[in-house]
Each structure stands twice: as structure tokens, then as C-alpha cells.
N, C-alpha and C positions, 0 to 999 in steps of 0.2 A: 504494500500500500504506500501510496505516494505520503510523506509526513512533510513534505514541504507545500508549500501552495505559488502560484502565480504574481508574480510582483502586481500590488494593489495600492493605490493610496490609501494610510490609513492618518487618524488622528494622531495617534501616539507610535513613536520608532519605542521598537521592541527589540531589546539587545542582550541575546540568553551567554553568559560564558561561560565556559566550564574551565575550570583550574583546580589543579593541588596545591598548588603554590600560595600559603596566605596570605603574603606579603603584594603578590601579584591580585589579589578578592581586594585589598585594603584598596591598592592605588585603584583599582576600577571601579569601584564603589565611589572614591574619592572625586574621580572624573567624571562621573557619568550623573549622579547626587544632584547636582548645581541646576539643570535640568527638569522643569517637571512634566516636559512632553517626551522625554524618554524614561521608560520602563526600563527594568534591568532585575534581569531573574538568573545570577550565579550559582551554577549547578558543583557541588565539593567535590572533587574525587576526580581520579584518574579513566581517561579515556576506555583504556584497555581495562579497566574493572566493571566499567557498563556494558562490554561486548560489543562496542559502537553504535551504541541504545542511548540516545539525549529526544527528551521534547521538545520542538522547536516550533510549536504549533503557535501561531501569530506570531514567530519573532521577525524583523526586520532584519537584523545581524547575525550570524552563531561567529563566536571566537575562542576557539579550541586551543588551549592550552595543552601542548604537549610535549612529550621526552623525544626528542629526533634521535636520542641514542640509545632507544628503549625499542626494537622491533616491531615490541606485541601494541605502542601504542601507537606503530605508521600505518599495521596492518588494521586499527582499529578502525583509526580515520578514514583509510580506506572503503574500510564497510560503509559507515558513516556516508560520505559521500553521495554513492548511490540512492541510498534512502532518502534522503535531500532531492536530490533530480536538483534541478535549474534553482529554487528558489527555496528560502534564504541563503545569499552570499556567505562562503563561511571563511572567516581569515585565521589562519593557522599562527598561533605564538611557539616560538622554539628560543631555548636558554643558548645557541651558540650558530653560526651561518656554517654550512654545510653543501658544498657544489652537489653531491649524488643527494640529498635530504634533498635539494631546493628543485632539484629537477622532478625527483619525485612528487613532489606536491605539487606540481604543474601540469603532473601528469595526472594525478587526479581532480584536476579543476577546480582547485584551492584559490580564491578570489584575488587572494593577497596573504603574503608573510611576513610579519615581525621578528623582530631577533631583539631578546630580553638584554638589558631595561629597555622598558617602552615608554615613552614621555608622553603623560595628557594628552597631549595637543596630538602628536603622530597617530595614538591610536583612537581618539577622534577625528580626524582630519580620513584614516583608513577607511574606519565603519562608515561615514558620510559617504565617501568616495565609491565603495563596493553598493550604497544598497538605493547609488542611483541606477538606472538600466540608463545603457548607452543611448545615444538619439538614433532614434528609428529604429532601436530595436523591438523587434516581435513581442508581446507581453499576451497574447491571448493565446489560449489553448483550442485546441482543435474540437470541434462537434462530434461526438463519439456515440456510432449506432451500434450495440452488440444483441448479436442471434445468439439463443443459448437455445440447443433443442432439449423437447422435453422427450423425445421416443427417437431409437437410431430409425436411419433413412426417412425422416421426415422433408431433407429438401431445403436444410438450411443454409448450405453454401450454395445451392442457386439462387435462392433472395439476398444471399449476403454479395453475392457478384454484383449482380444485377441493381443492389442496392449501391453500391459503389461507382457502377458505371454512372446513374442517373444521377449522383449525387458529384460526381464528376464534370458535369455538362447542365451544371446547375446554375454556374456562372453567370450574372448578369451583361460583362465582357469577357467573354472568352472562357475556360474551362478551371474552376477551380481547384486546387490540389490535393487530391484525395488519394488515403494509402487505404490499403486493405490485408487487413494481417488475420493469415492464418494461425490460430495459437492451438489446433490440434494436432501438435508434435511428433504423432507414431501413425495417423490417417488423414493429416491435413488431405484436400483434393482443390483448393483454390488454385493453384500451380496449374494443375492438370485440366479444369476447366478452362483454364484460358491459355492453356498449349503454353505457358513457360518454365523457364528452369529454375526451381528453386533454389540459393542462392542464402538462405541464412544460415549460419553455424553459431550452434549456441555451447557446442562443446567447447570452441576455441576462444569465447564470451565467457563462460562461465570460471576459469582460474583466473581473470581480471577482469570483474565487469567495469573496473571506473576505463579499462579501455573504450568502450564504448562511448565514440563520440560522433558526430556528425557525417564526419568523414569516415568513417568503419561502416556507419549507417548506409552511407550510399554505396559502398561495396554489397554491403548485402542485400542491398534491395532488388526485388527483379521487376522488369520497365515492361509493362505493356504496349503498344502498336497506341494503342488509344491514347496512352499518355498516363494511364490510372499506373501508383506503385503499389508494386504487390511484398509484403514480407511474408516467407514462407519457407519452412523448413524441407528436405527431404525426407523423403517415408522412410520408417522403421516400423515394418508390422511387427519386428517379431522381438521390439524392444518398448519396456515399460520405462519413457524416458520422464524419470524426475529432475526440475531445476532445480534450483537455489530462488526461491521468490522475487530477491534483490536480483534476481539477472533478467527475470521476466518485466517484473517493476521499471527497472531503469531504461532497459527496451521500451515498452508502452509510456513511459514518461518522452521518450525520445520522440519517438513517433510525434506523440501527440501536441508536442510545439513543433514542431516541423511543417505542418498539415494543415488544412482548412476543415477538413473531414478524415476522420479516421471510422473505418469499418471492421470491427472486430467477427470471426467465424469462430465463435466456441466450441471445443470438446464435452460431450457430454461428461465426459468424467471430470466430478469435481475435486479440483485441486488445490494446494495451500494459498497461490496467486488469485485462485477465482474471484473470491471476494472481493478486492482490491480493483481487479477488471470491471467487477457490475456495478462496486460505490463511483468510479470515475465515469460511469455511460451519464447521456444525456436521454438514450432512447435507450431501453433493455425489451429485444423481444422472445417472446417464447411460441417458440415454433412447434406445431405436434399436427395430426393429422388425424381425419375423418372418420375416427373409431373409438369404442367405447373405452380399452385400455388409451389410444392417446391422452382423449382427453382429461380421465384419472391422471395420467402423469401429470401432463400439464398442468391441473389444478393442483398438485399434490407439493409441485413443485414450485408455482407461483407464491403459495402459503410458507414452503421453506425461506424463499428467498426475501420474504416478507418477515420475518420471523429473523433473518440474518442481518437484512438491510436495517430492517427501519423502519426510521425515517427517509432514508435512501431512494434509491430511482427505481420506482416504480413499475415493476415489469407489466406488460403487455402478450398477453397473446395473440396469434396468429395460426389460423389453420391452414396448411396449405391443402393444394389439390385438391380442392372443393366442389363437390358435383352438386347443383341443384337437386332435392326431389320433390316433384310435384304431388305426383300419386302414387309411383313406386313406392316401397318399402327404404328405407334407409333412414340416418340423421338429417334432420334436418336443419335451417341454421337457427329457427328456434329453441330447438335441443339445446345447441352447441350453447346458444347465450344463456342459459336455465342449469347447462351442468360447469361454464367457468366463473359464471356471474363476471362484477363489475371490470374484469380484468379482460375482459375478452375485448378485441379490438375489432381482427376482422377476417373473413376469408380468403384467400386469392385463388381465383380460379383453376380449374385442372385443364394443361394442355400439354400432357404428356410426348407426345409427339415432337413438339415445337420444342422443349426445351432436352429432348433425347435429342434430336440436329443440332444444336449449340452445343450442348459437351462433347458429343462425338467432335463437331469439327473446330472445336476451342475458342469458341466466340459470342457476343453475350448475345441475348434473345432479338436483342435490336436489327443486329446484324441479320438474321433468319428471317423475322417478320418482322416491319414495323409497326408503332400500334399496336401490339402484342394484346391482349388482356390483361395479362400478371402484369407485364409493365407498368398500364395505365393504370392498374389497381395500386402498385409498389407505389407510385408517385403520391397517388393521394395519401400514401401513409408516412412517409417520408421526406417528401420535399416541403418546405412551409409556403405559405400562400403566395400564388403570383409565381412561385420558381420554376411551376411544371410547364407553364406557357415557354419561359427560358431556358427550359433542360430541351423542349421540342426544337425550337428554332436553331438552339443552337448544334445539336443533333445534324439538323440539316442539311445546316451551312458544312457542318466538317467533312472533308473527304474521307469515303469511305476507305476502310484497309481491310485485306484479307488476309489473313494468316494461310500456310502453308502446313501440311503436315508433317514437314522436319521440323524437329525439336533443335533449338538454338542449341 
């Protein structure tokens, strides 16, 4: 779970530090005191005795006091870092300057270093300087849609495709930048419906994830024809791969300033990161299908997540592959609203066919037919008012691409 948040203006700068040092608590207490629109919440104790575990929840600043000649507290910070993501700047204090220490902390995206004694004025003048964001830099986080199915083969990475293409070409100029990350590690198929080569490695991520930076990010991203980025791992059926949450976390923290739209394709197995995934969605849906064990799951499943969250984002369901019945025998969509209640959102139609031609030749529904149904149905659930007239148009305008069936 992300424990940092997005640079905001707030009333009061909030300036958390953690030190061992008393002498070093005295002078910052000292400096920081005089001030009554800065807060200061001094956490005692050594880095490496919290496991890289500090609250920094509202702070404006973290400034970690640590030993540069104490291993266990670079490898703490390091944790630390990650869990942070982008926001609060944290300025690392160290009792002596050190070339291999100073490179290190650079490498972990440490804001800024001091070297003990530190004078009032420097390490105010520091904490000021870090927890401006440079001009023009990016400050919002990306729109975050995630599918979580409630029953396997319900059809969730077809609406999570498809959900990303349209949300892609939703642009009022031009096409907005939307990623699409597959997070089912051992059966991702986002890759393989859109005919590319997956392109993430989370084993070579996960012995350093404060590696992970922008530039690693766009190595491992793989680039659709259309423009859409896809993150996605390659298949290991016959491997139960566990991460390190911080590796998954600082991934989807990356992404997700990166982006205008971020489209998440959940694993139904729930894992230590899940949670973390569904408190960051803006839209959580839940996808099951036109039978009486789906949609038991799906409710069954909505009430946990409900029960997990919160307060939190609100899931939604969705039925796919929806046959109307008029007078045959089957569910109806009155059923459906009567067995998910208030959580039920909506159908999308069954067109089996159309959407077996796109994953066979790795191209989204648009491509096959335009106009589709599912399409026009996905948008009204998806795109906010006014954007599906500019997801069409601009649709239009862009020249068509076909994919090939060699695999890049």
C-alpha cells in the first residue's frame, strides 16, 4: 500500500524525523518550534529497529537520521523508500560524507543529504527546498479502473482491453496516455490478446526494487501499434509466483504518475498487494457471469471487499455475456438486480463471435467491428460525460493499423 500520498497544498508543512541521536531531537525541535504553521512529529529510534516501518501519513518532509556505517540501517532506508513512492521528499542525515554512501542514496531517490552538524538555517532552507515540486512538474495521479473477476473465464481481460483502448482515444486533443497492466503473474493473457511480447521482469525488480525508476519502466513496458502501454509479465503456468508487496506497490505507484489512465486486469487469487490495488482504484469492477454460482460469487465477494475496504472504492459489478430472455427459460436481468442488489451496475452484451476474431487475430473489438455493442455499452460505463462522442471521433480520425501474426 502506497503510505505516501501526492504533493497537495496543505495548511500546515508537516515535518516527521526520525533520529537516535538526542542531541540531533534537541536542535530540530529547536529549529523547527519558532514556527507555528509547521508541525513536527520526531519518531526515537533507529531506522533499522522499525524494519523500514515510519508513519509519514500527512507529512510534508521525512528526515531520516541514519548510520551510513551501519549496513542494516542503508538497507532499511532502502525498504523505506519504496513505500514512500514519489511523495513525501525524504532527506537522509548521515554523521560523516561518504562517495559509495552518497551515490547510494541517489540511487535510491533520497531528495537530498546532510552531513552532521547540521545548522538551522541548512536544514530548513533543505526541507523548504525538497517539498517544493519543481515547475511543471506532474502532481496528479492517474485514473485507475480495476477488473477483479469474481468466477474464472468470466471475460475480464476482454473489458479490461477494451476498457483501455477506449479510454485511450478519450482525448479531447489527441489520445490520452493510458497503461494497462496485467498483475496476473502465472496467467496474465493481456500480452497475448493484443499479439505482444511481454516485457516485464519482476524477478530482476524484486533484489532492488528502489531500482525501479522511470527509465527501467520504459524498458519494460510493451508498446502497442495503437499507442496504448501494456505492463505485463510472461507466463509461468507451472509457477506459484509470490512478490514482495513493496515490489508490486512501487511498480503501480510508478505507473500510476506516469499515466492519465491506468487499467489494472486482476488475478482472481487474492494476494498480500490486493488490497493496496483496490484502496488506490477510482472505479473497482467485478466481473462474473450469467449463472447462478457466478453470481453467488460475485455477491459473496463484493461483501468481502466491502468488509476489507471500507470506507474505500466501492466495487461494482458487471455481468458479462448477457443474453436477453424474453420467454425462454433463463436469468433474467431482473434476477440479476434482486440477487447482487445495490452493487450491481450492468450487463454487457454476448457477442461471442466478435470478440473470439479479436483475440485470435490480437486486436481490440474496434478493429473487427465498429460500433460493436460491448463497446458502446463499455463506454457508457466508463468514459465520463461528453468523452464517448471524443473517444468516436477521434477513433476515426486515427489511421487504422493491423497487426500481423508474427510475434515481435
Amino acid at each position: 500500500m502506497r503510505i505516501g500520498r501526492s504533493p497537495a497544498p496543505a495548511i500546515q508543512t508537516k515535518v516527521v524525523v526520525l533520529t537516535a541521536d538526542a542531541a540531533f531531537a534537541d536542535s530540530v525541535r529547536a529549529t523547527f518550534s519558532a514556527s507555528a504553521q509547521i508541525g513536527l512529529d520526531i519518531v526515537n529510534g533507529r531506522l533499522a529497529e522499525r524494519d523500514g516501518q515510519i508513519d509519514v501519513a500527512g507529512a510534508t518532509v521525512v528526515v531520516a537520521d541514519v548510520d551510513s556505517a551501519d549496513e542494516s540501517e542503508l538497507q532499511a532506508l532502502e525498504r523505506l523508500m519504496p513505500r514512500i513512492g514519489n511523495w513525501p521528499p525524504v532527506v537522509a542525515v548521515t554523521q560523516s560524507f561518504d562517495g559509495d554512501v552518497a551515490r547510494r542514496l541517489m540511487q535510491m531517490r533520497v531528495a537530498d543529504f546532510l552531513v552532521k552538524p547540521v545548522s538551522p538555517v541548512e536544514l530548513v532552507r533543505t526541507c523548504a527546498r525538497v517539498a517544493k515540486p519543481p515547475a511543471g512538474a506532474e502532481t496528479t495521479q492517474a485514473q485507475i479502473f480495476t477488473f477483479l473477476p469474481a468466477v474464472g473465464g468470466a471475460g475480464v481481460t476482454t473489458l479490461a482491453v477494451q476498457t483501455a483502448m477506449l479510454l485511450l482515444n478519450s482525448g479531447a486533443r489527441g489520445k490520452s496516455s493510458t497503461c494497462l497492466v496485467d498483475l496476473d503473474f502465472q496467467h496474465g493473457a493481456c500480452a497475448v490478446y493484443l499479439d505482444i511480447e511481454p516485457r516485464l521482469n519482476l524477478s530482476e525488480i524484486e533484489p532492488r526494487p528502489e531500482r525501479l525508476d522511470r527509465q527501467l519502466l520504459e524498458v519494460m513496458i510493451s508498446q502497442h501499434p495503437s499507442g496504448l502501454a501494456v505492463v505485463a509479465a510472461p507466463n509461468r503456468p507451472a509457477e506459484m509466483r509470490l512478490f514482495d508487496p513493496d515490489v508490486v506497490t512501487r511498480l503501480l505507484d510508478l505507473v500510476s504518475s506516469h499515466f492519465d489512465y491506468v487499467v489494472f486486469d486482476m488475478p482472481r487469487t487474492w494476494f498480500s498487494w490486493t488490497d493496496s490495488v483496490l484502496l488506490g482504484s477510482d472505479r473497482l469492477f467485478v466481473v462474473s457471469e450469467t449463472t447462478v454460482p457466478g453470481l453467488r460469487h460475485a455477491k459473496q465477494l463484493v461483501d468481502a471487499i466491502r468488509e476489507r475496504l471500507g470506507e474505500g472504492p466501492q466495487p461494482q459489478v458487471i455481468i458479462n455475456r448477457f443474453v436477453p430472455k424474453m420467454f425462454s427459460p433463463g436469468l433474467r436481468k431482473s434476477d440479476i438486480e434482486q440477487a447482487i442488489g445495490d452493487a450491481f451496475l450492468a450487463c454487457i452484451p454476448n457477442d461471442y463471435g466478435l470478440v473470439r476474431e479479436a483475440i485470435d487475430r490480437g486486436v481490440p473489438l474496434e478493429d473487427v467491428k465498429k460500433g460493436n455493442k460491448i463497446t458502446l455499452q463499455l463506454k457508457k460505463l466508463v468514459l465520463p460525460p461528453g468523452a464517448a462522442k471524443t473517444a468516436k471521433e477521434t477513433a476515426d480520425g486515427a489511421k487504422k493499423f493491423k497487426l500481423s501474426w508474427a510475434r515481435s
